[in-house]
C-alpha positions as CSV (number, residue, x, y, z in Angstrom):
1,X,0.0,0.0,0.0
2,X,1.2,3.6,-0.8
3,X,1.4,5.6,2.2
4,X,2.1,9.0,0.6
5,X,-2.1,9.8,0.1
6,X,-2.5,9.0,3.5
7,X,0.1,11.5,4.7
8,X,-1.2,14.2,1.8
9,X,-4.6,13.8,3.2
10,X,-3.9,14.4,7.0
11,X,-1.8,17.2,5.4
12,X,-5.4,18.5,4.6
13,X,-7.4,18.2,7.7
14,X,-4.1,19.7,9.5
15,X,-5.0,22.7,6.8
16,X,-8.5,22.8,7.8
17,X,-7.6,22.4,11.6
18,X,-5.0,25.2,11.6
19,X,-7.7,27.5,9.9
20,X,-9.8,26.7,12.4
21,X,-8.2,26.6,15.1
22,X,-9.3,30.1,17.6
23,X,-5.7,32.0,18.3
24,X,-5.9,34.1,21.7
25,X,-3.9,35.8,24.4
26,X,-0.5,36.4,22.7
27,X,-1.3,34.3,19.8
28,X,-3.9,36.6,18.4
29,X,-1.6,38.5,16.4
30,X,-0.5,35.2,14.3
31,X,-4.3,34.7,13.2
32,X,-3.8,35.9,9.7
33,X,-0.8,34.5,9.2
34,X,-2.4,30.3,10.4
35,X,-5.3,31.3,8.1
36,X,-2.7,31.8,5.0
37,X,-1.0,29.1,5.8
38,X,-3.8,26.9,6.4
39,X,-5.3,27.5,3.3
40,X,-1.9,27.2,1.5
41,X,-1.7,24.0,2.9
42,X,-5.4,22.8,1.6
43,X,-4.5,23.8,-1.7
44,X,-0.6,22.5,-2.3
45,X,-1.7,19.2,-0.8
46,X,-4.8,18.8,-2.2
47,X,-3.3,19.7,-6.0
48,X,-0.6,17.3,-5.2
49,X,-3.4,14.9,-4.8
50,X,-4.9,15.4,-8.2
51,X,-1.6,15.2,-10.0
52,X,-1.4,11.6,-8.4
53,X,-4.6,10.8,-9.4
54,X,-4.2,11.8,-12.8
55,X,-0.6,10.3,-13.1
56,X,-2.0,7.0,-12.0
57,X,-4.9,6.9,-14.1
58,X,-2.7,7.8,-17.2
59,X,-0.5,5.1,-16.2
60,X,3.1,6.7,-15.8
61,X,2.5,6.2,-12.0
62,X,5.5,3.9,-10.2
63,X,4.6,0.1,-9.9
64,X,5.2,-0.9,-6.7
């Protein structure tokens, strides 16, 4: 079995979970700055997905 979905899609939900996530006390400032990142995260991982998906259904995939 090929681990490296597995790890892309808890990639995701650690996405979704930092944007999320409420920051307060003396993490408030860094609010905007978990949201960007949490969404950059989403999408990197999430395209990353799709190329693999489209890889493997073309068929250049690795055989393992």
């Amino acid at each position: 079995m090929h681990l490296f979905p597995l790890l892309y899609l808890s990639c995701i939900i650690a996405g979704f979970a930092l944007v999320r996530v409420p920051l307060t006390g003396t993490f408030q400032p860094l609010s905007p700055l978990a949201d960007i990142v949490g969404v950059l995260t989403i999408l990197l991982f999430s395209c990353v997905i799709i190329y693999n998906g489209i890889v493997a259904l073309i068929g250049r995939g690795r055989k393992l």
